[in-house]
C-alpha positions as CSV (number, residue, x, y, z in Angstrom):
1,X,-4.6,3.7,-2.5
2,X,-8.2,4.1,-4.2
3,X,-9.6,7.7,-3.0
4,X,-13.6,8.0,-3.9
5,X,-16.2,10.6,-2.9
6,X,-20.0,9.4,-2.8
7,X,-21.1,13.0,-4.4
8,X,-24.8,12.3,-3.6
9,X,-23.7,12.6,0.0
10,X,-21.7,15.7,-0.2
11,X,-22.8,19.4,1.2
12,X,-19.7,21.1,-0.6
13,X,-18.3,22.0,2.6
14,X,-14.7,22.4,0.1
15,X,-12.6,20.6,3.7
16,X,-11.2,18.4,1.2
17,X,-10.4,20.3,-1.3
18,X,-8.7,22.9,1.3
19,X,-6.7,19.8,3.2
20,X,-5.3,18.3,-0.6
21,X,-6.2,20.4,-3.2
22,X,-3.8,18.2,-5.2
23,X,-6.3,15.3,-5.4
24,X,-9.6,16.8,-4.3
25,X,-11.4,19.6,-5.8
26,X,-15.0,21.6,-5.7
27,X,-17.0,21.0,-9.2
28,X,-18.7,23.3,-11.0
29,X,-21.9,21.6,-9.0
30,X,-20.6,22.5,-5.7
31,X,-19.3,19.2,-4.9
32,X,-16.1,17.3,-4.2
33,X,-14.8,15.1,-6.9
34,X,-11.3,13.2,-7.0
35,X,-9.3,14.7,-10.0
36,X,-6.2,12.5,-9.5
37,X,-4.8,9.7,-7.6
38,X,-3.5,10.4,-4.2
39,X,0.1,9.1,-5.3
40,X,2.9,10.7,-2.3
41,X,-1.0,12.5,-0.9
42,X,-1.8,9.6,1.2
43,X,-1.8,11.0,4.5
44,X,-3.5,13.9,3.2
45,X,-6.2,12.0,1.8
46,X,-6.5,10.4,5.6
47,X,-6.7,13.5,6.7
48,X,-9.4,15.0,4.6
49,X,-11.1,12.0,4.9
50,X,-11.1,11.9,8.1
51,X,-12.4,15.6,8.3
52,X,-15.0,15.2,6.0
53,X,-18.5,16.3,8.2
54,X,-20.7,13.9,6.2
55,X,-18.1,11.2,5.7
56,X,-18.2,10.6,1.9
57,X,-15.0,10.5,1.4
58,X,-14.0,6.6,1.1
59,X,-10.2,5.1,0.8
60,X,-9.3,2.0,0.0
């Protein structure tokens, strides 16, 4: 699975980062970036993905 997060779309909302903190995390910019690859996270990353507000979370 390919996790990405389209940052110019993010309000920092930190859902993410609370649902999988092990591939998701809030930047020193107040956004979400991916800081590893969802290996054994999948359903996780569904998850957050899936409770992203703004939807700019994107799997593949």
């Amino acid at each position: 699975m390919k996790v990405t997060v389209d940052r110019e779309g993010c309000i920092g909302c930190g859902v993410c980062a609370d649902i999988c903190p092990e591939v998701f995390h809030i930047a020193d910019d107040g956004l979400s970036e991916v800081i590893a690859k969802p290996d054994g996270n999948e359903e996780k990353v569904e998850e957050a993905a899936g409770s992203c507000p703004v939807e700019v979370i994107h799997t593949e």
